[in-house]
C-alpha positions in Angstrom: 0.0 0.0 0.0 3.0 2.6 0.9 4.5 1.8 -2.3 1.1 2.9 -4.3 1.1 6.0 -1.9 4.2 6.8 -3.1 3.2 6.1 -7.1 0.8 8.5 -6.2 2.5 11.4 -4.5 4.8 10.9 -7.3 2.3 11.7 -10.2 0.7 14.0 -8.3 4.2 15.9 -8.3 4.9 15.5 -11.7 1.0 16.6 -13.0 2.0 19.8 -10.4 5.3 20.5 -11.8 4.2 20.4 -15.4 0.6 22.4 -14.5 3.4 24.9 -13.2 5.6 25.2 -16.1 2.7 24.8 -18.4 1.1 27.9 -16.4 4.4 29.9 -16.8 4.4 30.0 -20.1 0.9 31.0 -20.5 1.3 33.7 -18.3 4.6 34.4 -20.5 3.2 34.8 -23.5 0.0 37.1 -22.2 2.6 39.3 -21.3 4.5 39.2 -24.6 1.2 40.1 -25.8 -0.1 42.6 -23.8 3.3 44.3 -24.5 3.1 44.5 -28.2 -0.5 45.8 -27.8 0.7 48.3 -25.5 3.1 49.2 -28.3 0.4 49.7 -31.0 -1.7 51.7 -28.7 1.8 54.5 -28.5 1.6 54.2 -32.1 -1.9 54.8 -32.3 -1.6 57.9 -29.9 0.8 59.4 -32.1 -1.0 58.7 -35.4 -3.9 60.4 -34.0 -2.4 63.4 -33.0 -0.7 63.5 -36.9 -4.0 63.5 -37.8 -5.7 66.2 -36.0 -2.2 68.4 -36.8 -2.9 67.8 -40.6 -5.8 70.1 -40.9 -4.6 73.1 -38.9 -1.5 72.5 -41.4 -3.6 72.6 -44.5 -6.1 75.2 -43.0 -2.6 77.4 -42.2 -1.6 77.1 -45.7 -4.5 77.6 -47.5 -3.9 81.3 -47.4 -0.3 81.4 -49.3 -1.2 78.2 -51.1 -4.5 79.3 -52.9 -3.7 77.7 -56.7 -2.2 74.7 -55.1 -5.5 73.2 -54.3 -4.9 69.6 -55.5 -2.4 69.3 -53.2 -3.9 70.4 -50.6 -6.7 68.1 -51.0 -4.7 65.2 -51.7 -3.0 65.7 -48.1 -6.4 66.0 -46.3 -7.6 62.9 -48.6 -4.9 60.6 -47.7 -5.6 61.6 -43.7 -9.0 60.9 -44.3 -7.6 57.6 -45.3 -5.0 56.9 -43.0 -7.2 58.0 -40.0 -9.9 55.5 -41.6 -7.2 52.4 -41.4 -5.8 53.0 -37.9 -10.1 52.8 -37.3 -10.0 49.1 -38.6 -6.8 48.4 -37.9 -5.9 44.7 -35.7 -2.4 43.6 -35.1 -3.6 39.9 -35.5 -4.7 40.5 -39.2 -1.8 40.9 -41.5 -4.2 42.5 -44.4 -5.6 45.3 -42.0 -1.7 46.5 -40.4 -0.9 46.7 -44.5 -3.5 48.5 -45.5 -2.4 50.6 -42.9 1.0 51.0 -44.0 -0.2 51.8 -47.3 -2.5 54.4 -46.0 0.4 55.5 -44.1 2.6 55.4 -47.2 0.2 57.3 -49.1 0.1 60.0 -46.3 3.5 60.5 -46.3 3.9 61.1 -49.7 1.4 63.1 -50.0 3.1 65.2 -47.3 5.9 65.0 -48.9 4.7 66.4 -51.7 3.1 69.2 -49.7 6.2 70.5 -48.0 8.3 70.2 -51.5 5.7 72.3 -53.0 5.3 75.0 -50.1 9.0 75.4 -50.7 7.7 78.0 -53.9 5.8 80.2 -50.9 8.2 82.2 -49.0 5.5 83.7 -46.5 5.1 80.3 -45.6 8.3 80.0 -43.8 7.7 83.0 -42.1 4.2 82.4 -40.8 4.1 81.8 -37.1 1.4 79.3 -37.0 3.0 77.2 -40.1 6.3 76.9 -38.2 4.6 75.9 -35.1 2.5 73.0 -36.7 5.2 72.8 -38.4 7.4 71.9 -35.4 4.5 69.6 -33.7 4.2 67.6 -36.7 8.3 66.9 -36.9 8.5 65.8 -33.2 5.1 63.8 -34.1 6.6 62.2 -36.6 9.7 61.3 -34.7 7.4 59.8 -31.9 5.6 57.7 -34.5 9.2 56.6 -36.1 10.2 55.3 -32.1 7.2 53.8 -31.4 7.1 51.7 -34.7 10.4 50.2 -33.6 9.4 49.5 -30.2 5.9 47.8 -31.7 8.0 45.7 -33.9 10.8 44.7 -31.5 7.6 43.7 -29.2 6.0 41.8 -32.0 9.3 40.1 -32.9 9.6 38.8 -29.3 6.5 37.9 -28.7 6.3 35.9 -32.4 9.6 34.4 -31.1 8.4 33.2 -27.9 5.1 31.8 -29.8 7.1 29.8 -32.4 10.0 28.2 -30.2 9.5 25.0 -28.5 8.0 24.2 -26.2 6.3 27.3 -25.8 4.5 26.6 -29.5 2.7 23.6 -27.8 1.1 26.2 -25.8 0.7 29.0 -28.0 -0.7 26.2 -30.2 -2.8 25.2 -27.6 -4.3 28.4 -26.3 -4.9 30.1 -29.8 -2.3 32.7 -29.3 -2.0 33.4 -33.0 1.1 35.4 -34.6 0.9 39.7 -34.8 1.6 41.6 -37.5 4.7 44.1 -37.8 4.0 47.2 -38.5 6.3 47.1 -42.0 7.3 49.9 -44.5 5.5 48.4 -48.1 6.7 51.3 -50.6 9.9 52.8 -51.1 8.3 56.3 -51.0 7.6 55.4 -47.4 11.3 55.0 -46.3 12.2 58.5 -47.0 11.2 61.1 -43.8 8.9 63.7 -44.1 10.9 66.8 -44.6 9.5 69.6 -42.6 11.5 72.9 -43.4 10.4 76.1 -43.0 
């Protein structure tokens, strides 16, 4: 009977020891993904506050820029876009985070284009509200370049931890399914916004 007592105790350890690890993990891998959620929200602060700088920008230039219309409505139509895909965006669905690189894409070269073509308005420069929008957007856009990289660099741990073994068994398991980077898709997109004035 002792010996069957000990059998016992025995399984009873091992079952405990492996709930343990098993539990471990789990609890790992909530945290790698609450982290890189976490990270897209920081993203998603910053895009927002691009967006709501993009019409006082516009509205600013309108003024000096009144034959440059096209432009201006492009930049206010890829917002309008971009702000639409952050809306729908998921960092479990690969298709939504591109189309939201591609609206970002879009945005940025439609920026781009804006601040090349205000280059023709010297008042521009000069204009006290243009230079501080201006300013916002830069350090915006430098919050939204940091806070890419530390979404990604949470994605790629968290995609790392979900893919090794034995940790896949679990991730497996629970339905903890791979994120998305947050990727550059066109070449356009690679080059900064330039904000001079």
């Amino acid at each position: 009977m002792t010996t069957a007592i000990t059998i016992l105790v025995i399984l009873v350890g091992i079952v405990f020891v492996i709930a343990l690890w098993v539990i471990g993990i789990y609890n790992g891998l909530v945290k790698l993904r609450n982290l890189y959620r976490n990270a897209f929200a920081q993203i998603d602060v910053q895009l927002k506050r691009r967006y709501d700088l993009i019409p006082n920008l516009v509205e600013t230039a309108k003024g000096f820029m009144k034959h440059e219309r096209e432009t201006l409505e492009a930049v206010i139509e890829a917002r309008n876009t971009a702000s639409s895909a952050r809306q729908n965006v998921s960092t479990e669905d690969a298709s939504s985070m591109g189309a939201l690189a591609a609206a970002e894409g879009g945005l940025g070269g439609a920026l781009g284009r804006f601040f090349a073509l205000s280059e023709a308005y010297p008042d521009i420069k000069s204009n006290a509200n243009m230079m501080q929008v201006s300013e916002e957007l830069t350090s915006t856009e430098n919050k939204i370049a940091f806070s890419r990289q530390a979404y990604n660099d949470a994605v790629t741990q968290y995609n790392t931890q979900t893919e090794v073994f034995p940790a896949s068994l679990i991730a497996g398991t629970f339905n903890f399914s791979a994120a998305s980077l947050f990727e550059v898709t066109e070449e356009a997109e690679r080059k900064a916004v330039k904000v001079e004035f």
